[in-house]
C-alpha positions in Angstrom: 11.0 -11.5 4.7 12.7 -8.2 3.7 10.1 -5.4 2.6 11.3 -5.6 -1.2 10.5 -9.2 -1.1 7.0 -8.2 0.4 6.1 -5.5 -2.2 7.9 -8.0 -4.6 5.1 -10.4 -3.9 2.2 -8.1 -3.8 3.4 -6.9 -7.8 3.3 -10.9 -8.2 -0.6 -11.5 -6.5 -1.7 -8.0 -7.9 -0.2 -6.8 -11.4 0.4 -3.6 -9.4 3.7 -2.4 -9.3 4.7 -0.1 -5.7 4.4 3.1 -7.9 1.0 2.0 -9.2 -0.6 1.7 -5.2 1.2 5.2 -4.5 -1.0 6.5 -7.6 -4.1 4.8 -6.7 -4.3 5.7 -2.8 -3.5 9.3 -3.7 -6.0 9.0 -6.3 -8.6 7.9 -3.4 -7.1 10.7 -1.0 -5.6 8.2 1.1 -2.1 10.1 1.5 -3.9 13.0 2.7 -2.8 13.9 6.2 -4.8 11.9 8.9 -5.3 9.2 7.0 -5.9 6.3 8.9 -4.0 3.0 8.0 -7.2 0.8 8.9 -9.3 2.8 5.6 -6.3 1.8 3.7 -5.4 -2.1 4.6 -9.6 -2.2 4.1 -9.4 -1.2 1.0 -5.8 -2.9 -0.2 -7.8 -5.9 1.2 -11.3 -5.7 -0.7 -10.3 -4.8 -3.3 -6.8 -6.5 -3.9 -7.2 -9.5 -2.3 -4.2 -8.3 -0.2 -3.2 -10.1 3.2 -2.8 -8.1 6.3 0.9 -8.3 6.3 0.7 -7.2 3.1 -1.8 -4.1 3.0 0.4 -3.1 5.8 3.4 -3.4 3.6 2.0 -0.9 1.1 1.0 1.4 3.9 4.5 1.6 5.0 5.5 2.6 1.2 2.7 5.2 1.5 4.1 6.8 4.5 7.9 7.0 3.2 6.5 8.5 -0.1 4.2 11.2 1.9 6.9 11.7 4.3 10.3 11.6 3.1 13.6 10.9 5.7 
């Protein structure tokens, strides 16, 4: 599965789109430097319903949008 289809599917599951769970995490102060990527797949997951692969799929996009190539 390529990473568009995975954040394809989380819009699907959640209603969120990618942009929406870049607002949200920064919101919470989970782009903030040191951030660990266990407080955000917990959270992705409590609140969101999100699988593992998932939550880890939105913490990739979190990373690329915090720190750019």
């Amino acid at each position: 599965m390529t990473f568009q289809a995975y954040l394809d599917n989380i819009q699907k599951q959640t209603g969120l789109a990618p942009d929406d769970f870049v607002r949200l995490a920064t919101e919470k102060g989970f782009t903030a430097s040191g951030t660990k990527a266990t407080q955000i797949t917990d959270w992705l997951k409590a609140d969101y319903g999100l699988g593992h692969g998932h939550a880890m799929a939105i913490v990739k996009l979190l990373k690329d949008q915090v720190e750019p190539k």
